[in-house]
C-alpha positions in Angstrom: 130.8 124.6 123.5 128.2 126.3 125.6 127.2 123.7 129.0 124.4 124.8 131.2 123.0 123.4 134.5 119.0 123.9 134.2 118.7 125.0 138.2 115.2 126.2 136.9 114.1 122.9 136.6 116.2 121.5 139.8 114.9 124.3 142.0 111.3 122.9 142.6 110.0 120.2 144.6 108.2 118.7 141.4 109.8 115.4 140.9 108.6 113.2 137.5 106.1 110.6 138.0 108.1 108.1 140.2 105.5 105.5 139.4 106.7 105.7 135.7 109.6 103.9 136.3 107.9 100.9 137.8 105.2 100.6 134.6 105.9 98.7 132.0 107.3 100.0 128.7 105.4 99.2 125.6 105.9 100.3 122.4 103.3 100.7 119.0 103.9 101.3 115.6 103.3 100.3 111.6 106.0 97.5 111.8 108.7 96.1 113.4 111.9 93.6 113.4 112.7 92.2 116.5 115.3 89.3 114.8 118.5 90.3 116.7 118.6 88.5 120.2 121.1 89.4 122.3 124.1 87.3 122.0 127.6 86.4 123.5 127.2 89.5 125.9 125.9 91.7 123.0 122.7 93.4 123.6 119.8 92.5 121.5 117.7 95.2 119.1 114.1 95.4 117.7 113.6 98.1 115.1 110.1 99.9 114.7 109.6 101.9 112.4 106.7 104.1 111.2 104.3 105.8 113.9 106.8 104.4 117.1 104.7 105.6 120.4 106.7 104.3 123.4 104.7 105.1 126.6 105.8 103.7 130.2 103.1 105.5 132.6 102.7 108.8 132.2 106.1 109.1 129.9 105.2 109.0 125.9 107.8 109.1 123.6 106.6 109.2 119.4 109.0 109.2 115.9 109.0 107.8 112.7 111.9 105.1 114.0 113.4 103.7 116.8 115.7 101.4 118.0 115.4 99.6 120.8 118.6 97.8 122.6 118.0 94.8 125.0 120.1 93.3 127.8 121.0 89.9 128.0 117.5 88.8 130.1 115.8 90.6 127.2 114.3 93.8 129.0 114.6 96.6 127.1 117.4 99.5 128.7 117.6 102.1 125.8 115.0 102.9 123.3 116.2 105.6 120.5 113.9 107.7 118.6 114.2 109.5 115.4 111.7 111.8 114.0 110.9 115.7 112.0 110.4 115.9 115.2 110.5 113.3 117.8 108.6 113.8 120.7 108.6 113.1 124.4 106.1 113.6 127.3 106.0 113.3 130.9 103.8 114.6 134.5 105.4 115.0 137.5 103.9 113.9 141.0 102.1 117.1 140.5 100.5 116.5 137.3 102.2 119.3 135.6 103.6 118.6 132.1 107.0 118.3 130.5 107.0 118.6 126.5 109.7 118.1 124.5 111.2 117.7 120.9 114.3 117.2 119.2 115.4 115.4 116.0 116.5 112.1 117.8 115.4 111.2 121.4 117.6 108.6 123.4 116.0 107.5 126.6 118.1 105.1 128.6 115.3 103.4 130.5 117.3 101.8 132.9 119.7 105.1 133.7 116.0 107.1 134.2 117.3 109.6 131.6 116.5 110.6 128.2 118.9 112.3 125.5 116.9 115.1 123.3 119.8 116.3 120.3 119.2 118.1 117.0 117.2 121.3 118.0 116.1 120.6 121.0 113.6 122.4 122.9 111.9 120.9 126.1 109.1 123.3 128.1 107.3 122.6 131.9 104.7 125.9 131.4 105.2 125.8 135.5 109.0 126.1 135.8 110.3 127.2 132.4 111.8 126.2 129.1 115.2 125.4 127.1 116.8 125.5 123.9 120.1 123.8 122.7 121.9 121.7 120.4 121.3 119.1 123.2 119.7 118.9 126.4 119.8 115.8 129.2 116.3 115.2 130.8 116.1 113.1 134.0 112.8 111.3 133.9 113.3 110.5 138.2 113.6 114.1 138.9 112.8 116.6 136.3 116.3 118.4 136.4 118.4 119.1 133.3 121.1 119.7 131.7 121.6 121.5 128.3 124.8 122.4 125.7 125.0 123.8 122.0 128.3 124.0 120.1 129.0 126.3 117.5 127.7 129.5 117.2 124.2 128.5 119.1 123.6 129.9 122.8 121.6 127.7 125.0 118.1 129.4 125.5 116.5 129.7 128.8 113.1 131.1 129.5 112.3 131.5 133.6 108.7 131.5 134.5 108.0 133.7 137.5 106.6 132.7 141.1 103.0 132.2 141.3 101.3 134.2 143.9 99.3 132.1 146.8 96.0 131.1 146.3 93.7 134.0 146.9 95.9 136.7 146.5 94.8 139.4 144.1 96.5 140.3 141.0 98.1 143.9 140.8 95.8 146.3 139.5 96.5 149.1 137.3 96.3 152.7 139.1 93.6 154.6 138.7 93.1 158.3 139.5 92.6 159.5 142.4 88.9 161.1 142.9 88.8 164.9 143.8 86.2 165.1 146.5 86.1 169.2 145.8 83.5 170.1 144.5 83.6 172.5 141.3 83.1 176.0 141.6 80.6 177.4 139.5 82.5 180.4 137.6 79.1 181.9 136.1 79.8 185.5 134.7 77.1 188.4 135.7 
């Protein structure tokens, strides 16, 4: 099994949304069965099935079914999504996107970090993207971990530095002018 440290993602300032965390979470879909209360110390579940959109702030989560797991005060910890794909979303304090999809999503709301596993692919257009059988997203920070087993590499893609504001891009060369003039070669 193939482990990777995403430093790509760690090296930036860019942290996610830190306001996210404090929003509430709320979750839409086509139906739902929320008839399992937490009990004895067991955590509680509501299934939703059919068009699930979870968003708290910024952070949108959409599958065809997920499971959510509550605590014994009934707030919701974990939340996990199945779908061909299911998706997740995010901005970071710098508005700049993360975009992700995998086969099932598990985002442990109250850990700040979400599980993407089944062909997983997660892309921030200003840092990067990643490829694996499973990848670790921290919604705090927007670092990340990433594995695959089997045969499968993990896939990185780097984006380079941006230039400073104002700085011109690199021009081809062109040819230099010849400031001699041509000699006229006439015959008599």
């Amino acid at each position: 099994m193939a482990t990777l440290g995403m430093a790509l993602l760690a090296s930036t300032s860019a942290f996610a949304k830190k306001a996210d965390r404090d929003q509430p979470a709320d979750v839409v879909s086509k139906s739902f069965d929320g008839t399992q209360a937490p009990q004895n110390g067991q955590p509680g579940k509501v299934i939703w099935t059919t068009n699930v959109v979870l968003t708290q702030g910024t952070l949108k989560i959409t599958g065809n079914k997920a499971t959510g797991y509550l605590d014994g005060d009934n707030t919701l910890t974990r939340v996990v999504v199945e779908g061909s794909p299911a998706t997740i979303h995010q901005l970071d304090d710098q508005n700049q996107p993360m975009d992700g999809r995998a086969s099932n999503i598990d985002y442990k709301i109250d850990k700040d970090f979400a599980v993407l596993t089944g062909n997983a692919y997660v892309n921030q257009p200003a840092k990067g993207s990643a490829q694996g059988d499973k990848l670790t997203y921290n919604t705090s920070d927007s670092t990340m971990t990433g594995e695959s087993s089997g045969g499968a590499p993990v896939h990185m893609t780097f984006q380079p530095k941006n230039k400073a504001p104002g700085t011109p891009a690199t021009s081809p060369a062109t040819p230099a002018k010849n400031d001699t003039p041509a000699t006229d070669s006439k015959k008599p």
